[in-house]
C-alpha positions as CSV (number, residue, x, y, z in Angstrom):
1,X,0.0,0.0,0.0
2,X,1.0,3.6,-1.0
3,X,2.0,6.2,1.8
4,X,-0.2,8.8,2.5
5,X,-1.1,11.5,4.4
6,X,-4.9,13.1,5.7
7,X,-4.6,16.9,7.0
8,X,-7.7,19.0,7.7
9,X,-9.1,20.6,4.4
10,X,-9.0,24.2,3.9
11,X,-11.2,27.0,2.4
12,X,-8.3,27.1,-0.2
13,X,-8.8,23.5,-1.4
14,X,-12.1,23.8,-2.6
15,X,-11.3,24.2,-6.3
16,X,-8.5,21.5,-6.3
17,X,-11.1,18.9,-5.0
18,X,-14.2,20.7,-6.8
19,X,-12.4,19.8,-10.1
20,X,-11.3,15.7,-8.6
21,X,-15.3,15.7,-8.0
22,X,-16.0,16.9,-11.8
23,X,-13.4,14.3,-12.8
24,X,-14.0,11.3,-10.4
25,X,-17.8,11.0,-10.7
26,X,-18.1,12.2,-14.8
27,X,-18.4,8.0,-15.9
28,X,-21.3,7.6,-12.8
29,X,-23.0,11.0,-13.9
30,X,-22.9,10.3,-17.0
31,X,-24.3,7.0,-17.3
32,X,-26.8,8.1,-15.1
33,X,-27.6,11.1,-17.4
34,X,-27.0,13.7,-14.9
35,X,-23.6,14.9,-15.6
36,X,-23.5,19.0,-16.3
37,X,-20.4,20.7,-16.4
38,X,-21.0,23.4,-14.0
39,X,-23.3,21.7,-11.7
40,X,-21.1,19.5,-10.5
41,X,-18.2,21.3,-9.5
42,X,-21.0,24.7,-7.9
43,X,-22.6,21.5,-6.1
44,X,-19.8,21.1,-4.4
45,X,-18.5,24.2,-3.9
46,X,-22.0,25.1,-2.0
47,X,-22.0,22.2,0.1
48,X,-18.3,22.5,1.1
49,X,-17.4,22.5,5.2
50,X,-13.7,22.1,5.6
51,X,-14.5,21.6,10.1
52,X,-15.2,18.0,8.6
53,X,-13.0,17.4,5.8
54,X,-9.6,16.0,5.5
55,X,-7.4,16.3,2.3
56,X,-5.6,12.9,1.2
57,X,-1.9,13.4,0.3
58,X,1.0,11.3,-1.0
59,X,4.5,12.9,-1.3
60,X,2.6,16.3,0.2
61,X,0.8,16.6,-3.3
62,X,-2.9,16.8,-3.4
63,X,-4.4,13.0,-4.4
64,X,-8.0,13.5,-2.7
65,X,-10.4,13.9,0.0
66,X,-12.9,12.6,2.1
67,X,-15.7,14.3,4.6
68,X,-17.1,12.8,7.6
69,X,-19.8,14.9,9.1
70,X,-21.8,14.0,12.1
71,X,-25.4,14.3,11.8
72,X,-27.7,13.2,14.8
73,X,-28.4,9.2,14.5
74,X,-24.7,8.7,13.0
75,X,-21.7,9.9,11.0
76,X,-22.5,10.6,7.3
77,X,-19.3,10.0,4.9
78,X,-19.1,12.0,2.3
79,X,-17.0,13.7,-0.6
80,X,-14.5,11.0,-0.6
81,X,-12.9,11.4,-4.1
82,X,-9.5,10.0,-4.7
83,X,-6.9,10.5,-7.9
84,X,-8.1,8.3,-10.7
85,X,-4.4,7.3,-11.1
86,X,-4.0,6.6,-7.5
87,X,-7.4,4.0,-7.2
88,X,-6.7,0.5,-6.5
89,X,-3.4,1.0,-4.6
90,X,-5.1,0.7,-1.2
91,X,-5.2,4.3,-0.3
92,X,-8.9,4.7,-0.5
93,X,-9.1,1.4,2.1
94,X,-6.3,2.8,4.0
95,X,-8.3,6.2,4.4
96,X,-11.7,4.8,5.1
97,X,-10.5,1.8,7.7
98,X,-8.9,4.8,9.7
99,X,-12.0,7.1,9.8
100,X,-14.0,3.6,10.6
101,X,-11.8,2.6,13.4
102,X,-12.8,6.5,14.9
103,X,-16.0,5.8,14.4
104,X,-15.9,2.5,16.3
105,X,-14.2,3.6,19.2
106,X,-17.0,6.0,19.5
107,X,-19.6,3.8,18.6
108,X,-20.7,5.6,15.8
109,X,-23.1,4.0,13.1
110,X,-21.4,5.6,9.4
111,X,-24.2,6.5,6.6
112,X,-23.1,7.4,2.8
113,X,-24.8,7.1,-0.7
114,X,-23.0,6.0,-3.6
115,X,-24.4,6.3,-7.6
116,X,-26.1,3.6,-8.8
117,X,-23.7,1.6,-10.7
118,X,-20.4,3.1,-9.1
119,X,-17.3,0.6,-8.3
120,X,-16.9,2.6,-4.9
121,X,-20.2,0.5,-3.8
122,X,-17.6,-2.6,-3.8
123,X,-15.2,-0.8,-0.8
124,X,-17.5,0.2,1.1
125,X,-19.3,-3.2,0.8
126,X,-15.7,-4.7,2.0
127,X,-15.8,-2.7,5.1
128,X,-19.2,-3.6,6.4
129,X,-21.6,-1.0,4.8
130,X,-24.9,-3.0,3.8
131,X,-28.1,-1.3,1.8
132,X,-30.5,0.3,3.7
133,X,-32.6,1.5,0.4
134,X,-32.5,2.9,-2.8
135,X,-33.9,5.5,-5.2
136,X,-33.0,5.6,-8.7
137,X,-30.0,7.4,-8.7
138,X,-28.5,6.5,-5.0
139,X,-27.7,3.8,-3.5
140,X,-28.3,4.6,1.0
141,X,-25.9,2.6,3.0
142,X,-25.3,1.8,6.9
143,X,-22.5,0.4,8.9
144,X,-22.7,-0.5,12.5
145,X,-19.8,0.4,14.5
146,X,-17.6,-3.1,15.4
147,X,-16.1,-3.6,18.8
C-alpha cells in the first residue's frame, strides 16, 4: 500500500477537490444522465465545510479527499474522491479503515450514498456497509460500529 497522508481541508482547497469531483464521478454522472459541467463542481462548492473534511496526500501533493460529518443518528461520509491514477493501490481502504476505526471507538453508526452503478459501492461493501434503500440514482448505505 502507498503512503499517505490526511490533513484537515482548507477553504483554499475547494477548487482542487471541486475539479477531482468533476473528474471522479463524470463516468457515474454520466451514465446516469445527470452529468453537467458546471453543476457538479458549484454543487460542491456550496456544500463545502472544511471543520469535517480531511485532504488525502502522498508525497505532500494533493491526491484526494474525504468528509465525515456527524449528523444526529450517525456519521454521514461523504465527498470521498481520490486521484483516478492513485485507485486501486489501497489508499482509498487505508483512508476509510482509519475514519472507521474513529467511528468504532466512538460507537458511531457511518451513513453514505453512492451512484447507482459506481465501483466505490464494492469498498464500502468490504468494510461492512450494507443497503439500507434505494432510489434511482443513489444507493443509502449503513454500517454499525464493530467492537
Amino acid at each position: 500500500m502507498a503512503d499517505w497522508d490526511i490533513r484537515p481541508a482548507s477553504a483554499s482547497d475547494i477548487e482542487a477537490v471541486a475539479e477531482l469531483r468533476a473528474v471522479v464521478m463524470r463516468a457515474d454522472l454520466e451514465r446516469l444522465g445527470r452529468y453537467d459541467e458546471q453543476r457538479v463542481r458549484q454543487r460542491f462548492r456550496d456544500g463545502f465545510g472544511a471543520a469535517h473534511t480531511w485532504v488525502i496526500e502522498m508525497g505532500g501533493e494533493f491526491a484526494g479527499c474525504v468528509a465525515m460529518r456527524p449528523a444526529e443518528d450517525a456519521h454521514w461520509l461523504e465527498h470521498f474522491y481520490l486521484n483516478p491514477g492513485l485507485q486501486g493501490t489501497g489508499i482509498g481502504s487505508g483512508v476509510l479503515r482509519e475514519l472507521l476505526e474513529r467511528c468504532d471507538s466512538e460507537g458511531v453508526l457511518v451513513r453514505l450514498n453512492v451512484l447507482q452503478g459506481s465501483p466505490a459501492r464494492r469498498l464500502y461493501e468490504r468494510h461492512g456497509f450494507a443497503v439500507e434503500r434505494e432510489d434511482p440514482v443513489d444507493v443509502f448505505m449503513v454500517r454499525a460500529p464493530t467492537e
